[in-house]
Each structure stands twice: as C-alpha cells, then as structure tokens.
N, C-alpha and C positions, 0 to 999 in steps of 0.2 A: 498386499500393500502394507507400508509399514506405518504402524498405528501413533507410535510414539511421538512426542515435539522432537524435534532437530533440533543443536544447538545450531547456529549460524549467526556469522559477526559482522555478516554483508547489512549492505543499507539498501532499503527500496526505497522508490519511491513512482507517480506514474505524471508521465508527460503528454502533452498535446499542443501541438504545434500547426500553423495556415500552411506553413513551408516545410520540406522534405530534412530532415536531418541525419546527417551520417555516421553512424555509431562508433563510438570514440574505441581505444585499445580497451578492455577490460571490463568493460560495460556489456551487460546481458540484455535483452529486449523478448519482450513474452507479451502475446494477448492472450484473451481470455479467450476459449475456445465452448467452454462448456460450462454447466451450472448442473449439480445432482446436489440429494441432501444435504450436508454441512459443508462440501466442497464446489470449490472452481479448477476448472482444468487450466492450467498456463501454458500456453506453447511458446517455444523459443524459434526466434530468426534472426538473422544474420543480415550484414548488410545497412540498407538507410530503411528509416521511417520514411513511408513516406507520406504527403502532405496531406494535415486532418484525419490523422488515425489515433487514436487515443491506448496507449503503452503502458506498460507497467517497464520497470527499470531496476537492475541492482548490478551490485560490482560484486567483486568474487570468483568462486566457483560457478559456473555454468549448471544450471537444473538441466537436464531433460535435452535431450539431441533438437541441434535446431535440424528443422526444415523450411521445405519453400511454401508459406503459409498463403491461406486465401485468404485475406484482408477482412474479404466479406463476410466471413463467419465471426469475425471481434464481437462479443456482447457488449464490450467499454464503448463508452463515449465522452467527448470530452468538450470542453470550451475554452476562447481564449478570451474571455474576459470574464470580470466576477459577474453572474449573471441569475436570476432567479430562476429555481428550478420547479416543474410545476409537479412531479411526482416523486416522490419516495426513490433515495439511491441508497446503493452503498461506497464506502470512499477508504481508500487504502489508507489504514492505521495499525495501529502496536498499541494493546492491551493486553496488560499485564507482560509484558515480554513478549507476545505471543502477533505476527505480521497477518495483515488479514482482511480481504473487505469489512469491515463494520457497519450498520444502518447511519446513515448520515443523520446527524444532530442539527434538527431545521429550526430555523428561528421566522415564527407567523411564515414557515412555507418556503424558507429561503436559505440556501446552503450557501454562506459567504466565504471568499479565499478560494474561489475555484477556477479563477485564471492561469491559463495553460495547465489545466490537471487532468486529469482522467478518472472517471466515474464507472462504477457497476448501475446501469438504473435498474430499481426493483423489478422492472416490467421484461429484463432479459431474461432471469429467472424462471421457471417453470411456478405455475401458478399456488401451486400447495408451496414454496417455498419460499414467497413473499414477505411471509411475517417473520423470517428467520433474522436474527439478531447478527449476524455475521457468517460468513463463508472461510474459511483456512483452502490453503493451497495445495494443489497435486500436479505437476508436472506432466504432458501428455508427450506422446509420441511413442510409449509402452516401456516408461520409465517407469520403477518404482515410484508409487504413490506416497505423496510425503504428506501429511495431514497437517501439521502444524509446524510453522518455522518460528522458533526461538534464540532472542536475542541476548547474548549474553552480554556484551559489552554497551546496556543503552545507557544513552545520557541521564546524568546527576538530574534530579529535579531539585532546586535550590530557592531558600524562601529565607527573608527577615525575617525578624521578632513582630513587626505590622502584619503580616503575612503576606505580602510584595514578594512576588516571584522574579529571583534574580540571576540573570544571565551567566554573571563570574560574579567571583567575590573580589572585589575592589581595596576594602580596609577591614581590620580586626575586628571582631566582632563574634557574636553568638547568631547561627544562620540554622535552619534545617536544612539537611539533607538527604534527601529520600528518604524522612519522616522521624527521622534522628535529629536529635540538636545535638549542634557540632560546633566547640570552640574553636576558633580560628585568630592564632597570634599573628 
C-alpha cells in the first residue's frame, strides 16, 4: 500500500439525511467499512443514499471501485439535529492539510454542529484503538491503500489586527494570513 500523503484538491465532507438522496453528477459516496491501526477502510457506491445512513462525500476523482455495499456493515453514524453525544467520536476534519477522522473536541460532553453530519463513534473501533487521536483513509475493494489525503488548495485562514477571524477582506488594511501579516491596498 502506498505510504505517502496524496496530493488531492477534492473537498469532503459527510452527510446524513431521515430521506433517501440521490447522488448528484460528480459526487463520490463512501462508508466506512472497517477500522485497523491508524486507518479506516472507505467503500464507494453508486446510486442514492439511502434513508438514515450516515456518508462520507467528495467530488473529484473517484477512490476505490464502487460496489453494491451492505449498508449494515457502516461504522458512521449520524444525526439530524445538533444533539448531545454521550461517548467519545471521531468527526471528518483537515489538519494540517491532511482529511481524516479526528477525536471530536467535546465541550462538558457535547459535540455541537452535528446536524445532518456523520460521525466515527469511538466504540466502532476495535477496542485497543480508542485512544487514537485520528484515523487517515484507505479505500477498500483491493484498491491500493492511500494512508493520507492531502490538500493542496485549502482555504486562507484570515484574521485582523483584534485577532477577529474574517471571512473576506472587505477594506484596506493589515490582516494575517495563514499566519503572515499581509498589507492589503
């Protein structure tokens, strides 16, 4: 399997939906299939989601040959409203560049922003690998293993002089970005 990060410019992200959704032109659709040391298996299918399955998502190139998946095997799960969580997950983010379940950052026990998402919860895991701080991706179906997908094109992080984090830049000014200070006529 191949050890190195991928570049890759695709966007993920993971949905969960009460209703069946039908997968738009371009759009990839993957569950989690499996959990080993630092990785998760991703399986691809084709077709709709369908109702209360929790997905992971990206555009692009296609990982990994779809097949016709058994739903039942999914480790994700997911919710449609913000709602308290009562165990330990992991939740699809980008650190340092790098796409990836990461441990969810719980506040007094509560993962907020988690309407219509999709979650790893810690307890899908094999039991020795609960405390792992994150899982990277491998695509299954006897595709080469991709360990880490890296993003080359992410978004600016951009902050005033207050350190107010700002979405665009609106008027002239001295702004950081991605940890540069940057004049702006």
């Amino acid at each position: 399997a191949e050890k190195e990060p991928v570049e890759d410019t695709s966007e993920w992200s993971t949905i969960y939906q009460p209703y069946p959704v039908a997968l738009p032109e371009g759009v990839n659709a993957y569950i989690v299939t499996a959990a080993a040391s630092d990785y998760v298996t991703l399986t691809r299918f084709e077709g709709t989601i369908p109702a209360n399955t929790a997905v992971i998502l990206n555009n692009g190139e296609p990982k990994g040959e779809a097949v016709d998946v058994d739903f039942s095997t999914n480790l994700l799960k997911g919710t449609t409203v913000d709602t308290y969580l009562e165990e330990e997950a992991y939740v699809l983010s980008k650190v340092d560049g790098v796409v990836g379940f990461y441990k969810a950052e719980m506040t007094n026990g509560t993962w907020l922003k988690n309407a219509t998402k999709a979650y790893l919860p810690a307890s899908a895991v094999p039991a020795e690998l609960q405390d792992a701080a994150s899982f990277s991706f491998r695509f299954g179906e006897g595709t080469t293993g991709i360990e880490k997908v890296e993003i080359r094109n992410e978004k600016s992080e951009i902050y005033d002089l207050t350190g107010r984090r700002v979405e665009n830049i609106t008027a002239p000014g001295i702004y950081i970005i991605n940890g540069v200070k940057t004049l702006v006529k």
